[in-house]
N, C-alpha and C positions, 0 to 999 in steps of 0.2 A: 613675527609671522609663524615660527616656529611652536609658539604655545596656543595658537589660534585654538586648534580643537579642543584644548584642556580648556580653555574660555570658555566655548561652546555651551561645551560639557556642564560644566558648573554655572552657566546661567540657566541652563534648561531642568537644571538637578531638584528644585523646589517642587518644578510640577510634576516629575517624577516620584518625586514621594508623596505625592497627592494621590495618586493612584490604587487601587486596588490591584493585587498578583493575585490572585483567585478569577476575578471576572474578565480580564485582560485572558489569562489562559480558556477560560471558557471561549471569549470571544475569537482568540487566536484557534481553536480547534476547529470553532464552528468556518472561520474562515476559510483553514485549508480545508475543512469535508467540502465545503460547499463550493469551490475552486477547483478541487480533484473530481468532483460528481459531475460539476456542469459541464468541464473540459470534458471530461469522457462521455457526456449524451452529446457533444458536439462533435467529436473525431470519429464516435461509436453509431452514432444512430444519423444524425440531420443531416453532416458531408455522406456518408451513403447513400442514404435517401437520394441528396442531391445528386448524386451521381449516376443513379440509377434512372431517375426520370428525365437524365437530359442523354444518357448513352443507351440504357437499356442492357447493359451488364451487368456481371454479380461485383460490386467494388470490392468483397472481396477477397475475391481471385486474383483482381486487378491488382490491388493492395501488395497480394505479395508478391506479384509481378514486378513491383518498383519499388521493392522493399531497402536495395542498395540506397537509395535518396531519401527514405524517411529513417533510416536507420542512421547514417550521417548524418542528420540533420541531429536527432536526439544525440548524440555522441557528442557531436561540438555547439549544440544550442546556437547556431548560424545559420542565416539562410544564405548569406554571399557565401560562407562557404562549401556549401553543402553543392552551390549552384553549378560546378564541375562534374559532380556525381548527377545529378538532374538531367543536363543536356546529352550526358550519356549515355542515360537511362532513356529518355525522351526519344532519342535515335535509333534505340533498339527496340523500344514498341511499336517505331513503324509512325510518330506522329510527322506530321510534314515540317521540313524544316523553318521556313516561312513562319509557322504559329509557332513551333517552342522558339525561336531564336528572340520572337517578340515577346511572348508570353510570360515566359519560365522570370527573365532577369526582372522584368515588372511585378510580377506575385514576390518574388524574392523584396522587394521594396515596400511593397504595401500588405503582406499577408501580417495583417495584427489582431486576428482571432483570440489567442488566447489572453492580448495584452484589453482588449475589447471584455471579455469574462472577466479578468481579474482585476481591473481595476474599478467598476461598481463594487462589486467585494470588499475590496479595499476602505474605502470611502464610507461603507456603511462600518466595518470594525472599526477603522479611526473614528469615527463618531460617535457609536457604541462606548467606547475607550474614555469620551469625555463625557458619555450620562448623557445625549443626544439620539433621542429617536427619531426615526427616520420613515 
């Protein structure tokens, strides 16, 4: 069991040298720009947006108001753990405790935005990768 991976390895190693390292890199660039661009019209323009036509505030101002919980959050790439910093960010904005007590641990559970971006992304470079248009 111990040489599993070396196994692996080497039966996957033929289609590996099947491959092209020039358009794998192409495809690999275009992947991250276009993973980094679309993440950022969605943290940068749409959740504002959003935010904006259901509160009617600047998000922001908002933004750096609870910037303790989004800056945690980047720091450990977790949302259970980040969710300590949240509830007490959430208590000091004044939301009632009734909706973050609910709210907060549920988004922490299903907030998969950027795994939602990135993996059409994905799917179209591995394919790409094999000479398959899409």
């Amino acid at each position: 069991i111990k040489l599993a991976p070396f196994g692996v390895f080497f039966l996957i190693l033929p289609n590996l040298m099947k491959l092209d390292i020039t358009a794998i890199g192409v495809n690999l660039g275009m992947l991250i720009g276009g993973t980094l661009a679309t993440m950022s019209i969605h943290v940068l323009i749409i959740l504002p947006a959003l935010f904006f036509a259901f509160t009617r505030r600047n998000p922001y101002a908002y933004w750096l108001k609870i910037s303790p919980a989004w800056i945690t959050a980047w720091g450990c790439a977790s949302s259970a753990a980040t969710l300590p910093v949240t509830l007490r960010v959430a208590r000091e904005q004044g939301i009632a405790k009734t909706v973050y007590k609910f709210t907060l641990p549920l988004g922490c559970l299903i907030n998969m935005d950027g795994t939602a971006i990135y993996f059409p992304m994905a799917v179209v470079f591995l394919a790409s990768t094999q000479g398959i248009t899409l």
